[in-house]
DOPABA-593017 format. One record per residue: x, y, z of N, C-alpha, C, O, CB in turn; residue in one letter; chain. Coordinates in Angstrom, 2 decimals. Glycine has a CB too. Example, Ala and Ser with C-alpha at 12.3 -4.5 7.8 and 13.67 -1.06 7.14 Angstrom:
+---------+---------+---------+---------+---------+---------+---------+---------+---------+---------+---------+---------+---------+---------+---------+---+---+
:     n.u :     n.v :     n.w :    ca.u :    ca.v :    ca.w :     c.u :     c.v :     c.w :     o.u :     o.v :     o.w :    cb.u :    cb.v :    cb.w : r : c :
+---------+---------+---------+---------+---------+---------+---------+---------+---------+---------+---------+---------+---------+---------+---------+---+---+
:   13.19 :   -5.69 :    7.80 :   12.30 :   -4.50 :    7.80 :   13.20 :   -3.30 :    7.80 :   14.24 :   -3.32 :    8.46 :   11.31 :   -4.47 :    9.05 : a : A :
:   12.85 :   -2.25 :    7.08 :   13.67 :   -1.06 :    7.14 :   12.90 :    0.03 :    7.87 :   13.41 :    1.14 :    8.04 :   14.08 :   -0.60 :    5.72 : s : A :
+---------+---------+---------+---------+---------+---------+---------+---------+---------+---------+---------+---------+---------+---------+---------+---+---+
This chain:
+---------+---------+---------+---------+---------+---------+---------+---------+---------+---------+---------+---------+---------+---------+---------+---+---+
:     n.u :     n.v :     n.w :    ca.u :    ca.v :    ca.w :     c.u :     c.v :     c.w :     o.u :     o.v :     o.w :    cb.u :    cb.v :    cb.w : r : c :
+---------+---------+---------+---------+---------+---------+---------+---------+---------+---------+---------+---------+---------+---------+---------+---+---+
:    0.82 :   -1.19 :    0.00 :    0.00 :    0.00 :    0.00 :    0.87 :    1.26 :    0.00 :    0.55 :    2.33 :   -0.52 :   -0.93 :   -0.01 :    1.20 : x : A :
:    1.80 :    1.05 :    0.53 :    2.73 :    2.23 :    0.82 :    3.18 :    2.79 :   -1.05 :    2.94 :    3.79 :   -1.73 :    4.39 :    1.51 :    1.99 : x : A :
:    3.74 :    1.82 :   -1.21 :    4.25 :    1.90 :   -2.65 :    3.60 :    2.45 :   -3.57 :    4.06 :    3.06 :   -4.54 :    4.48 :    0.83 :   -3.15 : x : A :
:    2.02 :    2.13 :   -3.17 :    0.81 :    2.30 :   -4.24 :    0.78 :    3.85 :   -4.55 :    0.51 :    4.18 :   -5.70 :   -0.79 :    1.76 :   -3.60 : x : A :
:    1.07 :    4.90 :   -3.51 :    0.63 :    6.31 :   -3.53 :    1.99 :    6.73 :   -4.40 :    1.84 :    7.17 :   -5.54 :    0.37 :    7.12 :   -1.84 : x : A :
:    3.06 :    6.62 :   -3.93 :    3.97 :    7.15 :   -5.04 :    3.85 :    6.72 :   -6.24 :    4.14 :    7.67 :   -6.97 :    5.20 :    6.97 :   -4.83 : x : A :
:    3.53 :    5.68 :   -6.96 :    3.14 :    4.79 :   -8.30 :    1.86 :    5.49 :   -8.92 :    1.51 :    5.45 :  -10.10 :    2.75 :    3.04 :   -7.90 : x : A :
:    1.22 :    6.15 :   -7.83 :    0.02 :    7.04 :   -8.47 :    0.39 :    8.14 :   -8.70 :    0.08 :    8.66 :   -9.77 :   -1.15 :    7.24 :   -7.76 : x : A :
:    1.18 :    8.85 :   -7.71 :    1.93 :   10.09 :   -7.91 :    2.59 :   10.29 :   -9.26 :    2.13 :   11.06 :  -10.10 :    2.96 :   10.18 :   -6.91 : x : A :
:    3.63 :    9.58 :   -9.44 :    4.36 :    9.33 :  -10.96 :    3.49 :    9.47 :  -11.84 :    3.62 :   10.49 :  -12.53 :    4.99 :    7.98 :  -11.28 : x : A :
:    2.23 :    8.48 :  -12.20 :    1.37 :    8.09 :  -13.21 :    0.62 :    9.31 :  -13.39 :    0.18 :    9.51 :  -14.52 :    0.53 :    6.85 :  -12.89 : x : A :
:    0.38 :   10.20 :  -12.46 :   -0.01 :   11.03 :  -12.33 :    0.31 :   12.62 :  -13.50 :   -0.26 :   13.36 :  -14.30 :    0.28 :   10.89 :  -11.11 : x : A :
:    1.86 :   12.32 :  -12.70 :    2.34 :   13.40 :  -12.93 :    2.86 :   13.60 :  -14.21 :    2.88 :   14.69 :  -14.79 :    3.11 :   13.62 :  -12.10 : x : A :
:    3.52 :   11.89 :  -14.92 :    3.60 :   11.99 :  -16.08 :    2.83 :   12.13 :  -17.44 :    3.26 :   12.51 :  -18.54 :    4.04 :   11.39 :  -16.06 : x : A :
:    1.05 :   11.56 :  -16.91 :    0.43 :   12.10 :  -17.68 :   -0.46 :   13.38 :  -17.58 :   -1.47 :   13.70 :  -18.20 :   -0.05 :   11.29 :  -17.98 : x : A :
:    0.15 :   13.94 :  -16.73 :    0.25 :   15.96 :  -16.62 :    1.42 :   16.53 :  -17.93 :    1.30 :   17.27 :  -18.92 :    1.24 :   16.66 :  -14.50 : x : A :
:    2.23 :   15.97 :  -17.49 :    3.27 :   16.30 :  -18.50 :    2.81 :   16.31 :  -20.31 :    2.84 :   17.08 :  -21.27 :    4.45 :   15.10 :  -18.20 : x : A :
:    2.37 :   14.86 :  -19.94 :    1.95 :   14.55 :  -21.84 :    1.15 :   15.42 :  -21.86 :    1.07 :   16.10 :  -22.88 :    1.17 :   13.03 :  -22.54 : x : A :
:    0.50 :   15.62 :  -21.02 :   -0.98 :   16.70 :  -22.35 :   -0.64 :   18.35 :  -21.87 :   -1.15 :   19.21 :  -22.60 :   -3.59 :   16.26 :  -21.73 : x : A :
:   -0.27 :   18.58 :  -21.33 :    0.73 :   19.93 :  -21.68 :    1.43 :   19.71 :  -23.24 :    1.27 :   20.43 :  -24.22 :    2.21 :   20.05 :  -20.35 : x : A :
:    2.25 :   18.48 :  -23.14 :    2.90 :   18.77 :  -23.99 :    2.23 :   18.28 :  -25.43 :    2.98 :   18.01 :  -26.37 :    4.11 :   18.33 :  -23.63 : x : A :
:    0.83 :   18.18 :  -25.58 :   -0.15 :   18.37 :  -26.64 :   -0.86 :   19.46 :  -26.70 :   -1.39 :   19.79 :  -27.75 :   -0.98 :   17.48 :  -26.67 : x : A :
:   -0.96 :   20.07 :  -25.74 :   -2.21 :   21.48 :  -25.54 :   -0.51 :   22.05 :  -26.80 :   -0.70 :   22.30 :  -27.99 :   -2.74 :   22.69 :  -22.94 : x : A :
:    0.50 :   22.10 :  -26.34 :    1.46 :   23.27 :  -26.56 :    2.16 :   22.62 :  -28.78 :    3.03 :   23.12 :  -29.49 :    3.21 :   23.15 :  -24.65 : x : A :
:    1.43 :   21.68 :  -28.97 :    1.53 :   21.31 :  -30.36 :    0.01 :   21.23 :  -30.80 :   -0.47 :   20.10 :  -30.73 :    2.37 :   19.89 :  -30.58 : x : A :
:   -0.60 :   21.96 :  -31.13 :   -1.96 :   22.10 :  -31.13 :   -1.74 :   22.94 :  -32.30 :   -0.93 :   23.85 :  -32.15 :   -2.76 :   22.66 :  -29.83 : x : A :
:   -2.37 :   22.79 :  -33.55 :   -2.47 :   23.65 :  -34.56 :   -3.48 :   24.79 :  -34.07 :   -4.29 :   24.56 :  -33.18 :   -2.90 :   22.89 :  -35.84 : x : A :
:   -3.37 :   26.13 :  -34.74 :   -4.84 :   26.93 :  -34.80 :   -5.77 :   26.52 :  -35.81 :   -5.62 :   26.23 :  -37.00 :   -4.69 :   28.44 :  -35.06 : x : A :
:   -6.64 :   26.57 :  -35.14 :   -8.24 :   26.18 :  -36.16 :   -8.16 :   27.11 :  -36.99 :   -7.80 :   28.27 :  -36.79 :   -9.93 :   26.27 :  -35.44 : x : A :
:   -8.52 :   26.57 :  -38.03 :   -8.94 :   27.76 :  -39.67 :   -9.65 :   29.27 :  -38.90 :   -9.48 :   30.41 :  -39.34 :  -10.78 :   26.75 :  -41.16 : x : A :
:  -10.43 :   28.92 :  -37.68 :  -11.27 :   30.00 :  -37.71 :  -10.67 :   30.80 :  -36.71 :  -11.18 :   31.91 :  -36.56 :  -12.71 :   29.70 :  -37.50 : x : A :
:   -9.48 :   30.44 :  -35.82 :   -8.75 :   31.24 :  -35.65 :   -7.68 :   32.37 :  -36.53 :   -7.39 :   33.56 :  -36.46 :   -8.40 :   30.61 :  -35.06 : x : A :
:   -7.30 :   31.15 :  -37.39 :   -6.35 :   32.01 :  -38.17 :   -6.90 :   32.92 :  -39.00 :   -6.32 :   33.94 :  -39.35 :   -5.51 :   31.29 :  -38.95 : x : A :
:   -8.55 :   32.45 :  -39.52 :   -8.83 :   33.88 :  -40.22 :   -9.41 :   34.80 :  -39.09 :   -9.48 :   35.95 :  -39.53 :   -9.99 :   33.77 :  -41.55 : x : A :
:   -9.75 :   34.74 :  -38.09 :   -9.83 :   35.83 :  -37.36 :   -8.75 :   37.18 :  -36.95 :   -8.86 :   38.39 :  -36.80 :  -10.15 :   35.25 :  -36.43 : x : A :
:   -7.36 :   35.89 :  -36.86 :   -6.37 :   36.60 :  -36.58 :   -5.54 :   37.53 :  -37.75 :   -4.53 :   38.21 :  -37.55 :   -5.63 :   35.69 :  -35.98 : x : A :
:   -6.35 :   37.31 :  -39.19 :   -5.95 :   37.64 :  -40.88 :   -7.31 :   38.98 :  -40.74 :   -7.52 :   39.96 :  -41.45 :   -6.34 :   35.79 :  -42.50 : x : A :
:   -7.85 :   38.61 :  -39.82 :   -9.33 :   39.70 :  -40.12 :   -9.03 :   41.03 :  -39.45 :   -9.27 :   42.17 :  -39.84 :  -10.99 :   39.08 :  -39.30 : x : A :
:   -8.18 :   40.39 :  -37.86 :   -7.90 :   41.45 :  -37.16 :   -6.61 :   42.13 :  -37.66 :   -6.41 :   43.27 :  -37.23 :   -7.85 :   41.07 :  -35.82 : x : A :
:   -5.83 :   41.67 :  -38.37 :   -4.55 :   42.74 :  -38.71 :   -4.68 :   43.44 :  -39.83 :   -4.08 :   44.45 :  -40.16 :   -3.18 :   42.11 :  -38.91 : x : A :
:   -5.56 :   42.81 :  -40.44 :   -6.28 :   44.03 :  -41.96 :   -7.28 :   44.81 :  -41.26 :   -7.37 :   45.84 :  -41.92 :   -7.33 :   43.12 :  -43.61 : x : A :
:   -7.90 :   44.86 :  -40.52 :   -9.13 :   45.67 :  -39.97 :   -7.82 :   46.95 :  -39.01 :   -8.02 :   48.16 :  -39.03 :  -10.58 :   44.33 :  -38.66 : x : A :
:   -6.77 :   46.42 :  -38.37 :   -5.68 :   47.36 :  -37.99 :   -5.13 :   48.29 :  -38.55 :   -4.96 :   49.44 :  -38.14 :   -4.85 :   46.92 :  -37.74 : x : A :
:   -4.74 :   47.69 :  -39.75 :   -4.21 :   48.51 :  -40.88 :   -4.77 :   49.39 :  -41.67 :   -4.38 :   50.56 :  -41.64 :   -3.82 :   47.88 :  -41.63 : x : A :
:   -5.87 :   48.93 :  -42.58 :   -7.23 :   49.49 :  -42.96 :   -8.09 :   49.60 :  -42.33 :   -8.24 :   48.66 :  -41.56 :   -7.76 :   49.06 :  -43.72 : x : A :
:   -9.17 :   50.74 :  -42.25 :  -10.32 :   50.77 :  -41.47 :  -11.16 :   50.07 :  -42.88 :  -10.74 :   50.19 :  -44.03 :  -10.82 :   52.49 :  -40.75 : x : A :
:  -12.33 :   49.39 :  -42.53 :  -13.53 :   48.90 :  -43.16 :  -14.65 :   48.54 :  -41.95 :  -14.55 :   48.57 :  -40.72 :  -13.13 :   47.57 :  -44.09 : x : A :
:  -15.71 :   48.22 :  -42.80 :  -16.91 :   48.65 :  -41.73 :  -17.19 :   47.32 :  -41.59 :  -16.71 :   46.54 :  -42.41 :  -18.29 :   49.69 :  -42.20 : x : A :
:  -17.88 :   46.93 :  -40.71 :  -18.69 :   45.90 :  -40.13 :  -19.27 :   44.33 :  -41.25 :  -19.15 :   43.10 :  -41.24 :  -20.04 :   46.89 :  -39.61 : x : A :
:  -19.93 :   45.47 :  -42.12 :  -20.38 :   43.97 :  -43.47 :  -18.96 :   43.32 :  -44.05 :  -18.68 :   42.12 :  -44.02 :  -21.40 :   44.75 :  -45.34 : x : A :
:  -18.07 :   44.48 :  -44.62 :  -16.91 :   43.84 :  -45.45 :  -15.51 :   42.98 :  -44.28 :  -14.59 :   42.22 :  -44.58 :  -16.16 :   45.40 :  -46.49 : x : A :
:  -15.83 :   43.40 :  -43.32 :  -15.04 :   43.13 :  -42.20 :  -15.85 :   41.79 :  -41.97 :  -15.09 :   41.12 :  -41.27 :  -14.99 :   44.34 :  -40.94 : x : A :
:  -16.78 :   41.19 :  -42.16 :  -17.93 :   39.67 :  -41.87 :  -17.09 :   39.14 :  -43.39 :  -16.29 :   38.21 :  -43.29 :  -20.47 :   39.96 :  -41.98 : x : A :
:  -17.30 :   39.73 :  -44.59 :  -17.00 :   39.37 :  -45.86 :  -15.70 :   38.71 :  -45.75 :  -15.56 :   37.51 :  -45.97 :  -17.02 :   40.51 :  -46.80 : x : A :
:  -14.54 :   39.66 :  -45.33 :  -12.93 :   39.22 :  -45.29 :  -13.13 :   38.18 :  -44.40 :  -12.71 :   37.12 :  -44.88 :  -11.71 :   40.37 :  -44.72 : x : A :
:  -13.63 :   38.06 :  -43.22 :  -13.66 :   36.89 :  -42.41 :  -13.92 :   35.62 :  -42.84 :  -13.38 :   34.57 :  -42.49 :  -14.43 :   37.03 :  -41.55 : x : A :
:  -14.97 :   35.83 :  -43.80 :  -15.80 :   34.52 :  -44.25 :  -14.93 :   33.82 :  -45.54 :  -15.18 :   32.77 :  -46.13 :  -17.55 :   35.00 :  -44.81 : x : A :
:  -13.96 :   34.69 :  -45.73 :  -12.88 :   34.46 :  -47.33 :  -11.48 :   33.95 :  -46.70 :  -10.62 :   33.22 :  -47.19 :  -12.47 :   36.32 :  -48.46 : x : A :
:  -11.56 :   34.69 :  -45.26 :   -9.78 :   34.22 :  -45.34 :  -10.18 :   32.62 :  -44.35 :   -9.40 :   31.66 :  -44.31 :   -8.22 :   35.83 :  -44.16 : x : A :
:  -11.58 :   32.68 :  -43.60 :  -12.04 :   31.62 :  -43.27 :  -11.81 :   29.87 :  -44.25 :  -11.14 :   28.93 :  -43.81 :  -13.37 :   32.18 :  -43.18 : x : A :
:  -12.40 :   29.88 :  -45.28 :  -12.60 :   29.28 :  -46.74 :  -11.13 :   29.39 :  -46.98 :  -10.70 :   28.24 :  -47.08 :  -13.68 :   30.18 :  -47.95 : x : A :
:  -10.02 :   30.39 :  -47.12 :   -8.83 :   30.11 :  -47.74 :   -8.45 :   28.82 :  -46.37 :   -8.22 :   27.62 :  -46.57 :   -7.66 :   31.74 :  -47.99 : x : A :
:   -8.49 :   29.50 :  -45.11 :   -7.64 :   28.27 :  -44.10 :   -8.35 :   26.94 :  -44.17 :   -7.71 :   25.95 :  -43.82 :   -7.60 :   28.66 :  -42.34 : x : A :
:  -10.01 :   26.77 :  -44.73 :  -10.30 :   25.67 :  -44.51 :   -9.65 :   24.87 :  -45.76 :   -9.16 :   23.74 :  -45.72 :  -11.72 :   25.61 :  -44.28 : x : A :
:   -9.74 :   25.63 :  -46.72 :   -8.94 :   25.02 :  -48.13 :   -7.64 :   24.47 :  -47.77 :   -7.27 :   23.30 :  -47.81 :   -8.61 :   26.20 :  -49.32 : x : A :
:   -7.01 :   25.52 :  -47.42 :   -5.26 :   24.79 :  -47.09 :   -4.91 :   23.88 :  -46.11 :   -3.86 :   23.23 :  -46.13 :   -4.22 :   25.79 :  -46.64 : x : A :
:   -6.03 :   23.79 :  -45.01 :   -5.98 :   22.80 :  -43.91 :   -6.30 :   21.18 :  -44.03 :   -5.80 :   20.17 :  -43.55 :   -6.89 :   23.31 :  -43.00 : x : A :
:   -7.06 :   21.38 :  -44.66 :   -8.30 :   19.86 :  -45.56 :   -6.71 :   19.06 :  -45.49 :   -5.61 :   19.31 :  -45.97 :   -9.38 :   20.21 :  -48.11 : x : A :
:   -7.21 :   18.14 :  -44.74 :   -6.16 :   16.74 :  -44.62 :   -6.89 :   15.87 :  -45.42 :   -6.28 :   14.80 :  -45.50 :   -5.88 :   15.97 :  -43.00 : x : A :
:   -7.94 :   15.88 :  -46.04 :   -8.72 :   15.40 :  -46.48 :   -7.99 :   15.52 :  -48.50 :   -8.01 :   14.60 :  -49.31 :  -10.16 :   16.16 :  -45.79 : x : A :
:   -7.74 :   16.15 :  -48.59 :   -7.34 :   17.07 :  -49.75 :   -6.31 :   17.41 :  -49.86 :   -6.23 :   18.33 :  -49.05 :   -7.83 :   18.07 :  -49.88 : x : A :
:   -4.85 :   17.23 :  -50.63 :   -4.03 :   17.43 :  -51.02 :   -3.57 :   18.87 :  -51.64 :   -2.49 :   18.76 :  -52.22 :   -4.07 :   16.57 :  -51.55 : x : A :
:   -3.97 :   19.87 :  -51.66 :   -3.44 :   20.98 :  -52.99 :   -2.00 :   20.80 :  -53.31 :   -0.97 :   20.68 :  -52.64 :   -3.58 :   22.74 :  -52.58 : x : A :
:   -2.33 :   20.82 :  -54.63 :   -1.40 :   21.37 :  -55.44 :   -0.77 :   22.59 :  -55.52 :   -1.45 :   23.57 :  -55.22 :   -1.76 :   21.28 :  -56.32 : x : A :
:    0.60 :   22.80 :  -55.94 :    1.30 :   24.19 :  -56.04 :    0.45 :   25.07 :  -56.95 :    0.50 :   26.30 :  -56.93 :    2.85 :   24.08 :  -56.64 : x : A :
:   -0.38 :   24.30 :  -57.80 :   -1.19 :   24.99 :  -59.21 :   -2.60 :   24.98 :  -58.37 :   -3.21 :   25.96 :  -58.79 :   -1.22 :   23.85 :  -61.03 : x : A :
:   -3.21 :   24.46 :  -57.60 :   -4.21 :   24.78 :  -56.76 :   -3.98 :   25.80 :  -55.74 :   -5.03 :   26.43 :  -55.60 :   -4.61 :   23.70 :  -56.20 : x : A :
:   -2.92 :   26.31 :  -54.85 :   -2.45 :   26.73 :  -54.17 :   -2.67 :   28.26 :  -54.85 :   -3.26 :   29.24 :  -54.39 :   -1.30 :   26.04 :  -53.88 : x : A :
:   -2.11 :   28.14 :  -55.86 :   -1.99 :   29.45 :  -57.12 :   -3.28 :   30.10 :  -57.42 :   -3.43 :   31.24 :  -57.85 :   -1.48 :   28.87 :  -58.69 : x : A :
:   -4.10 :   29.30 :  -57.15 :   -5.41 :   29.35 :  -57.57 :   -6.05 :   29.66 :  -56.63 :   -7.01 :   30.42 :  -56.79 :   -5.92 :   28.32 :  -58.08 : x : A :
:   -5.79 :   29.30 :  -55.69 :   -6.46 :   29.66 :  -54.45 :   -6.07 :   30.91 :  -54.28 :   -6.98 :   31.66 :  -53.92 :   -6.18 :   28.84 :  -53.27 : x : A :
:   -4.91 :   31.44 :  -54.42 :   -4.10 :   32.57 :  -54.33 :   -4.48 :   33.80 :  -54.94 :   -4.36 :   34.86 :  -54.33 :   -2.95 :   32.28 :  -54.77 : x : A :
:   -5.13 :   33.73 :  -56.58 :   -5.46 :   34.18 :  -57.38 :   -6.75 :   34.84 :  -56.96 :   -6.93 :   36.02 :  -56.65 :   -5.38 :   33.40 :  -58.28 : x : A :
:   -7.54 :   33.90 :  -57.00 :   -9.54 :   34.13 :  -56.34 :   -9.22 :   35.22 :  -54.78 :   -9.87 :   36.20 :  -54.43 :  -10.63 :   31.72 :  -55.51 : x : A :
:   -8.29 :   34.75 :  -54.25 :   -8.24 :   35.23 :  -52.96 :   -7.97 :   36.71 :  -53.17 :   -8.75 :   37.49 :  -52.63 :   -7.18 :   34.50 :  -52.07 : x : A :
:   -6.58 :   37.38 :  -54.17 :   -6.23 :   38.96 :  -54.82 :   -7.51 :   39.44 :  -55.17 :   -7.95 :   40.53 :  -54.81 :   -5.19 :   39.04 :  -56.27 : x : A :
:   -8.40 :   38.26 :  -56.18 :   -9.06 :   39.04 :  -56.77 :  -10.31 :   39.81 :  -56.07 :  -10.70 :   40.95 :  -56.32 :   -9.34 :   38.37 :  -57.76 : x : A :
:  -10.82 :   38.96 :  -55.18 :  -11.84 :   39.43 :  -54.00 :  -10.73 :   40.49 :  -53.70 :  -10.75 :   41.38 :  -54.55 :  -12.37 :   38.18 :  -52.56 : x : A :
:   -9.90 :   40.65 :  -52.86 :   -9.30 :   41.75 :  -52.27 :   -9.70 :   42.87 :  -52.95 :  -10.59 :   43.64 :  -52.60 :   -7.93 :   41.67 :  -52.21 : x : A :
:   -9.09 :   42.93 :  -53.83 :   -9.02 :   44.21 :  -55.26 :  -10.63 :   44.33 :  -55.33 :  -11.12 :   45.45 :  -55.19 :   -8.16 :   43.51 :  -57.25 : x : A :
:  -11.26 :   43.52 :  -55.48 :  -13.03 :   44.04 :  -55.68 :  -13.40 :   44.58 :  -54.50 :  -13.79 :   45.74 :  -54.54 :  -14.25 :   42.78 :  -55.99 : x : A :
:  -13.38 :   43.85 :  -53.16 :  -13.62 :   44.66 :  -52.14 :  -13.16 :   45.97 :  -51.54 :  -13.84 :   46.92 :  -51.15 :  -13.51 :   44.05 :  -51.48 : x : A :
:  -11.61 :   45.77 :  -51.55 :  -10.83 :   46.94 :  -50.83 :  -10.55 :   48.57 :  -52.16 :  -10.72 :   48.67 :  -53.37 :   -8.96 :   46.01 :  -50.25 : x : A :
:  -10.20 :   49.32 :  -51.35 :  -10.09 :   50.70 :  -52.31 :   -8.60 :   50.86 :  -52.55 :   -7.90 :   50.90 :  -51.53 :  -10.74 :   52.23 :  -51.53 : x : A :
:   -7.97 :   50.96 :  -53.81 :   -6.61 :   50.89 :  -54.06 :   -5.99 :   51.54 :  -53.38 :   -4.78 :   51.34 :  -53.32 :   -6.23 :   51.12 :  -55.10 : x : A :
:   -6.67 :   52.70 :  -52.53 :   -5.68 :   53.35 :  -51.36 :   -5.62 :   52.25 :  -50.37 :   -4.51 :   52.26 :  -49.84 :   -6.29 :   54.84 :  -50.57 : x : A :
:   -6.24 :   51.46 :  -49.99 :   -6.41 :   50.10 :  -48.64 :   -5.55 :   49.35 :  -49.21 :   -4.68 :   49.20 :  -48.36 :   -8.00 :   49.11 :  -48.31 : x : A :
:   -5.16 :   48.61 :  -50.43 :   -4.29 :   48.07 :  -50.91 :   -2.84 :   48.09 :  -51.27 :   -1.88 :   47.37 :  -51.51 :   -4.69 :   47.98 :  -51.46 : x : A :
:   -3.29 :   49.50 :  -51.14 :   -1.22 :   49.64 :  -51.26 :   -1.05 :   49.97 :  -49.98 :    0.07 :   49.75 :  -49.51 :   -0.27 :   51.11 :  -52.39 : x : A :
:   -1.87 :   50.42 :  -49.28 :   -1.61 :   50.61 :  -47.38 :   -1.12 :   48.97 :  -46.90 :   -0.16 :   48.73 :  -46.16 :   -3.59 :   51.13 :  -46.25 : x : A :
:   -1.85 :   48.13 :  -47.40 :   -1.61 :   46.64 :  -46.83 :   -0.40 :   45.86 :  -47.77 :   -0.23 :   44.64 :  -47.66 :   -3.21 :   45.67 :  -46.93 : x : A :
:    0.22 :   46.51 :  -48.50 :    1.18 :   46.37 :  -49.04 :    2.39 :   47.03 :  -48.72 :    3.48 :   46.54 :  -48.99 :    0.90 :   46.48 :  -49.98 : x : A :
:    2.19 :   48.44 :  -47.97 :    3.40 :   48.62 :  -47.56 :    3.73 :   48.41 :  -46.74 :    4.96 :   48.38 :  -46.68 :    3.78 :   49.34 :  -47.59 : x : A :
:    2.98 :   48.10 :  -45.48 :    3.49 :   46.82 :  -44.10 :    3.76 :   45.79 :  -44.32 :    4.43 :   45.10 :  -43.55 :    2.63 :   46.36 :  -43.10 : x : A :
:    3.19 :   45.30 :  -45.80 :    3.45 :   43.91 :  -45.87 :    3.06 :   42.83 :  -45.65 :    3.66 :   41.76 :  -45.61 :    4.03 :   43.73 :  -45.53 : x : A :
:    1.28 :   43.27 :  -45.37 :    0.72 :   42.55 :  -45.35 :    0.10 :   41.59 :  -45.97 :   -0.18 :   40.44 :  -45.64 :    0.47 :   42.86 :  -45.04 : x : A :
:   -0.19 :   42.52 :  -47.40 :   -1.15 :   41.85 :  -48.45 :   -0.63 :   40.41 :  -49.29 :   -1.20 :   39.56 :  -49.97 :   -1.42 :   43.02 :  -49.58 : x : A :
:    0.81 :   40.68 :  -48.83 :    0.89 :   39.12 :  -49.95 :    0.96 :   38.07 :  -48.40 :    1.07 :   36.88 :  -48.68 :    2.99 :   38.91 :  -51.43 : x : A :
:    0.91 :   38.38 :  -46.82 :    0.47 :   36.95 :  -45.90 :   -0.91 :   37.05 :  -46.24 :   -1.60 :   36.03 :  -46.22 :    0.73 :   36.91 :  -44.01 : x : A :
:   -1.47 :   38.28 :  -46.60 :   -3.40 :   37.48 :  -46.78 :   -3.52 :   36.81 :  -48.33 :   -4.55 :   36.22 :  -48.64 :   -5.09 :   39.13 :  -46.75 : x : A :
:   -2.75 :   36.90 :  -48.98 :   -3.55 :   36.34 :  -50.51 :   -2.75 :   34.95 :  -49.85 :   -3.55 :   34.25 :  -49.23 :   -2.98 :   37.19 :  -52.64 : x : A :
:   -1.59 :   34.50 :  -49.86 :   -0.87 :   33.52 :  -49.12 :   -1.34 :   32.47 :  -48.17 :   -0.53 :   31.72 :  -47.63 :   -0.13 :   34.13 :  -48.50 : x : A :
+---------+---------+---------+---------+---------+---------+---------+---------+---------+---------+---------+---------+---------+---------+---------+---+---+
């Protein structure tokens, strides 16, 4: 019996350890990362409320696209994805918002 409490202690403690050390390899969910693509263009550029739902719901769809374990892309899908993604930009945003998110350097991590 004596033995038993330290043998629980250990078992314990080592599987404390393991799932720390899974919480801390944890990808972000698509819908984090476009949140976090929503909030540094909404920083940079001001836009209002609808197109700010719009960019969300696009860079949303780009992370679920590139994430799909399900689905392979291609460098020529990738491109493509890349492409549709500029071109919404450019329709939505005002070429003054676009070269603003280009000269931080942002605009090619959002088409990306």
């Amino acid at each position: 019996m004596k033995k038993l409490l330290p043998i629980l202690m250990m078992l314990f403690a080592f599987s404390f350890g393991a799932n720390a050390q899974q919480a801390k390899e944890r990808k972000p969910f698509p819908e984090e990362k476009a949140k976090q693509e929503t909030f540094e263009l909404s920083k940079a550029v001001e836009v209002d409320g609808a197109t700010q739902q719009a960019l969300f719901q696009l860079f949303l769809k780009k992370h679920k696209d590139l994430d799909n374990e399900n689905v392979k892309l291609t460098e020529a899908d990738k491109q493509q994805l890349s492409s549709i993604i500029d071109a919404k930009l450019r329709a939505t945003l005002s070429d003054d918002q676009i070269q603003k998110l280009q000269s931080v350097g942002l605009y090619e991590k959002l088409i990306h």
